[in-house]
C-alpha positions as CSV (number, residue, x, y, z in Angstrom):
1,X,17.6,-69.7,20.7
2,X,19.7,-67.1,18.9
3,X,21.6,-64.9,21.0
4,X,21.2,-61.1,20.3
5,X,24.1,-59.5,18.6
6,X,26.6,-57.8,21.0
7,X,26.2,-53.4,20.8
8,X,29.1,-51.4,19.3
9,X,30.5,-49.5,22.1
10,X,30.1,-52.2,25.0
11,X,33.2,-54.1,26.8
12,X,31.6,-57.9,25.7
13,X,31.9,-56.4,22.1
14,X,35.4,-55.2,22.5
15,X,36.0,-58.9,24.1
16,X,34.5,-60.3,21.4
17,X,36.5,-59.3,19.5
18,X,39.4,-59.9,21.0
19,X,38.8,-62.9,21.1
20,X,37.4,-63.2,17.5
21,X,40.7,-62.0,16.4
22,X,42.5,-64.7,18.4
23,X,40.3,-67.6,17.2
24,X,41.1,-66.6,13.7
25,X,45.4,-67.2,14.8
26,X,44.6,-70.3,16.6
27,X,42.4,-71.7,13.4
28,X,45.8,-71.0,11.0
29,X,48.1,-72.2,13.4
30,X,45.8,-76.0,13.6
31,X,45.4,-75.5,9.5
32,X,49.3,-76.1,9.6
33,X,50.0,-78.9,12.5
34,X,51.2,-76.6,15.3
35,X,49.8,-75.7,18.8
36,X,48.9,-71.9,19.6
37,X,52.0,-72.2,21.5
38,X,54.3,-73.7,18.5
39,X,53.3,-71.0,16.0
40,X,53.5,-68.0,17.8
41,X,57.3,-69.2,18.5
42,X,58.3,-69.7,15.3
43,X,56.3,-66.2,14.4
44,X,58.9,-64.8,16.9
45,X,62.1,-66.6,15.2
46,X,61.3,-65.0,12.2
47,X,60.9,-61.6,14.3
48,X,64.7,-62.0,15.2
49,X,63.8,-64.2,19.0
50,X,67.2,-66.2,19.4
51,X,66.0,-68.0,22.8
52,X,63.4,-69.6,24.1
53,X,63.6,-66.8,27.1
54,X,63.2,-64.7,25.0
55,X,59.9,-65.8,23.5
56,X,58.4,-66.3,26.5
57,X,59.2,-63.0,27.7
58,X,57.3,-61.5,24.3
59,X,54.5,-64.2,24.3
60,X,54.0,-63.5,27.9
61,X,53.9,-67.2,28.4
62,X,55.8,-69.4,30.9
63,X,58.7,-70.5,30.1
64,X,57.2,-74.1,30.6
65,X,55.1,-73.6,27.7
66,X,57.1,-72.4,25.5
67,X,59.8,-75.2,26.5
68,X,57.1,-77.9,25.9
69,X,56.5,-76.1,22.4
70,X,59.9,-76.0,21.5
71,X,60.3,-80.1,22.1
72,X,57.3,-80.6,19.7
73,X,59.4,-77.7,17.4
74,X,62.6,-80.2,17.8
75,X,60.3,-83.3,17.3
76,X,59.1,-82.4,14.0
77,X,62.3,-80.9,12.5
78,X,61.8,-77.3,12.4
79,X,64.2,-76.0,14.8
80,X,67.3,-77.2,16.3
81,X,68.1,-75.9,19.8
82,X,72.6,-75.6,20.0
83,X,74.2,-74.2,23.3
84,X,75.6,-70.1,23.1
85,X,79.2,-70.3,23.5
86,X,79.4,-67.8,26.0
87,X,76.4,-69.4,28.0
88,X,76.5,-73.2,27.4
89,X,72.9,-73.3,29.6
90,X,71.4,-70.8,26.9
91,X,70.1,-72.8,24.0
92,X,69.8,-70.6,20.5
93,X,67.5,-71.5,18.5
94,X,68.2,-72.1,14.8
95,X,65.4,-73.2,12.1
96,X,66.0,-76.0,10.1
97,X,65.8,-76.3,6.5
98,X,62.7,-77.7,6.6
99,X,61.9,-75.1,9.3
100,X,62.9,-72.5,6.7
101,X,60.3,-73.7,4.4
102,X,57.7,-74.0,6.6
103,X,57.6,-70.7,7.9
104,X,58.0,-69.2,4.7
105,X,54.7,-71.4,4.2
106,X,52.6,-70.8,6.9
107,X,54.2,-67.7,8.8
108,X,55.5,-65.6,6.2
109,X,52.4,-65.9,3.9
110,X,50.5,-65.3,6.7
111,X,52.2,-61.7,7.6
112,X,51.5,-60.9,4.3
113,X,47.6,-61.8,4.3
114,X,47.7,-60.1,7.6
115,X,49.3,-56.9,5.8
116,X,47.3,-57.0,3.1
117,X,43.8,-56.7,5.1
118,X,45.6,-54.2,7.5
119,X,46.3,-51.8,4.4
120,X,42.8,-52.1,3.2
121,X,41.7,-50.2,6.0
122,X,41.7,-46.3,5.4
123,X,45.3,-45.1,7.0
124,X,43.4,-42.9,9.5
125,X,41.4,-46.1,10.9
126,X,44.7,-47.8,11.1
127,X,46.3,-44.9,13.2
128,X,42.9,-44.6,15.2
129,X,43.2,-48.4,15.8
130,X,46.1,-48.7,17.1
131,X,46.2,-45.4,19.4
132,X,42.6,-46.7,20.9
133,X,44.3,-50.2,21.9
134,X,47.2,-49.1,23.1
135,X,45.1,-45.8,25.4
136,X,43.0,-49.1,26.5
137,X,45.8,-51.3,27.2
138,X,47.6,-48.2,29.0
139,X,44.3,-47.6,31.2
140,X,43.8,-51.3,32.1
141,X,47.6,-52.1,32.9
142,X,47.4,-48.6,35.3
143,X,44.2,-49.5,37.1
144,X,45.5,-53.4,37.3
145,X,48.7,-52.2,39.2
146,X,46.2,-50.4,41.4
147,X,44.3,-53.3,41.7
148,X,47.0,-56.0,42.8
149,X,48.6,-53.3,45.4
């Protein structure tokens, strides 16, 4: 039985595509080897992320996770972990050569394909995209901190 198509307008279609939108990261980051987890660090390297605290805090993920990513990162020789001077606990993190090359691969190509598609939308659905999630994500976080109170 074929399920009806979701209507514009409704919060399962906005899900939807949410999650659409995810599926399609998650599909490139198994295309190259790497967990969700793995690639989104790496993306975050190349965004200037120096610690693994620091990824987590912009992933929103634990810092178990993205500790467990960072082994498999080690593992298969894309990054090297090497203690701050000033902080000998704090591990920076530092792509390898191969690391270099893979990210110019699989995230930096990426980025671009990403830009690309983003520019082929008219500039006023760009702007109209991105003030409607951030109004949504606004609304939800505000009635969330409501919620937990």
């Amino acid at each position: 039985m074929q399920k009806e198509p979701l209507k514009d307008g409704t919060i399962e279609a906005y899900r939807a595509g949410y999650k659409d939108l995810d599926r399609i990261w998650s599909v490139l980051s198994k295309a190259c080897g790497l967990s969700d987890a793995e690639y989104w660090s790496l993306l975050m390297i190349r965004e200037g992320a120096l610690t693994q605290h620091e990824i987590s805090e912009r992933l929103f993920m634990s810092k178990q996770t993205v500790n467990s990513a960072f082994r498999q990162l080690v593992k298969k020789g894309l990054v090297r972990l090497t203690a701050q001077e000033d902080n000998l606990r704090v591990k920076q993190i530092v792509l390898t050569e191969e690391g270099e090359r893979f990210s110019r691969r699989y995230i930096d190509d990426m980025l671009r394909l990403e830009e690309r598609v983003w520019m082929e939308l008219p500039a006023e659905e760009r702007v109209l995209l991105t003030r409607l999630t951030r109004k949504y994500n606004g609304l939800l976080d505000a009635e969330l901190q409501k919620h937990l109170k």
